[in-house]
C-alpha positions as MATLAB code, in Angstrom:
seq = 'XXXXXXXXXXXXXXXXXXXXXXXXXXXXXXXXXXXXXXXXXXXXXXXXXXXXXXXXXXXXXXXXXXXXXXXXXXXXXXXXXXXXXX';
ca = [
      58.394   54.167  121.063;
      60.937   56.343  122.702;
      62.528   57.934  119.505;
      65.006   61.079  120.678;
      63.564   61.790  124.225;
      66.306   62.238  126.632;
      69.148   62.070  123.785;
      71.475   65.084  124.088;
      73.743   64.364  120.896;
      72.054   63.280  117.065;
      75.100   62.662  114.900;
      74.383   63.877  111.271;
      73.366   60.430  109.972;
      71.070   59.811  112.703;
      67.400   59.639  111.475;
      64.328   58.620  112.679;
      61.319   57.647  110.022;
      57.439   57.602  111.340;
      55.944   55.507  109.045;
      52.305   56.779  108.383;
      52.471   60.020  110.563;
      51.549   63.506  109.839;
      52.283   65.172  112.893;
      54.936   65.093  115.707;
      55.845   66.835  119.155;
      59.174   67.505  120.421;
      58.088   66.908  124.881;
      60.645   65.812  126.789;
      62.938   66.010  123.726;
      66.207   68.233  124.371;
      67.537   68.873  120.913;
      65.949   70.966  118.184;
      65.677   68.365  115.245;
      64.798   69.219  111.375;
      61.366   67.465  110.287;
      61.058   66.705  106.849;
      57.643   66.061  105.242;
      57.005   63.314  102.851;
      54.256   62.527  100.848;
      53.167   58.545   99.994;
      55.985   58.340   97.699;
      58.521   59.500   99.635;
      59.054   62.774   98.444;
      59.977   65.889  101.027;
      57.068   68.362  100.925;
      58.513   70.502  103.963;
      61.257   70.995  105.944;
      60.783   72.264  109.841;
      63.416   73.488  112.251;
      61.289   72.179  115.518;
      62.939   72.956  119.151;
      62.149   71.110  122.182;
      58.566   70.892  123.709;
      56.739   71.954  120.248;
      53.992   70.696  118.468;
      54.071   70.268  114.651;
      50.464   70.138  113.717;
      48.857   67.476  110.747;
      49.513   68.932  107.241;
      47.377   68.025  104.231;
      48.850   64.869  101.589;
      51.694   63.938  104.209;
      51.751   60.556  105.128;
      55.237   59.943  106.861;
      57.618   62.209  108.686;
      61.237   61.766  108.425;
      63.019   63.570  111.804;
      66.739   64.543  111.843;
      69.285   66.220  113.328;
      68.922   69.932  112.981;
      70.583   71.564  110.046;
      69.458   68.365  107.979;
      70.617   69.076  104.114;
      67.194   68.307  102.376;
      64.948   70.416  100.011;
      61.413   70.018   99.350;
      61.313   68.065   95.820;
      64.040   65.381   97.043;
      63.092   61.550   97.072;
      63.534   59.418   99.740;
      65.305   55.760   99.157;
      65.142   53.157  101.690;
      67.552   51.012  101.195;
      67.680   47.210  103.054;
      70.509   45.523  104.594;
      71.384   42.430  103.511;
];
């Protein structure tokens, strides 16, 4: 998976969700994103500003990581809500 490497614009509703991840790192990447932290039901833990060429280490009872354009507007106690296409 390629995910932002390389990218040098992320529009505000561009998002990228890591199903069943608990860490990420930001080589070859050239935009600082905002990481959010979710727990098994979906719910933000954490929010990291992470800049290019970091490492965001595993954190205990996180199970996916949501990564967005810096500046992201989430809060630790929001819910994620996937919702399908039809």
């Amino acid at each position: 998976m390629r995910g932002w490497r390389g990218r040098w614009v992320m529009g505000p509703d561009d998002v990228l969700l890591l199903d069943r991840a608990r860490s990420i790192h930001t080589f070859g990447m050239c935009l600082p994103i905002s990481v959010a932290l979710l727990d098994r039901e979906l719910v933000v833990r954490s929010v990291q500003p992470v800049r290019p060429g970091r490492l965001l280490l595993p954190r205990p009872r996180i199970r996916h990581v949501l990564e967005c354009a810096g500046g992201v507007d989430l809060q630790p106690g929001d819910r994620l809500r996937i919702v399908r296409g039809s």
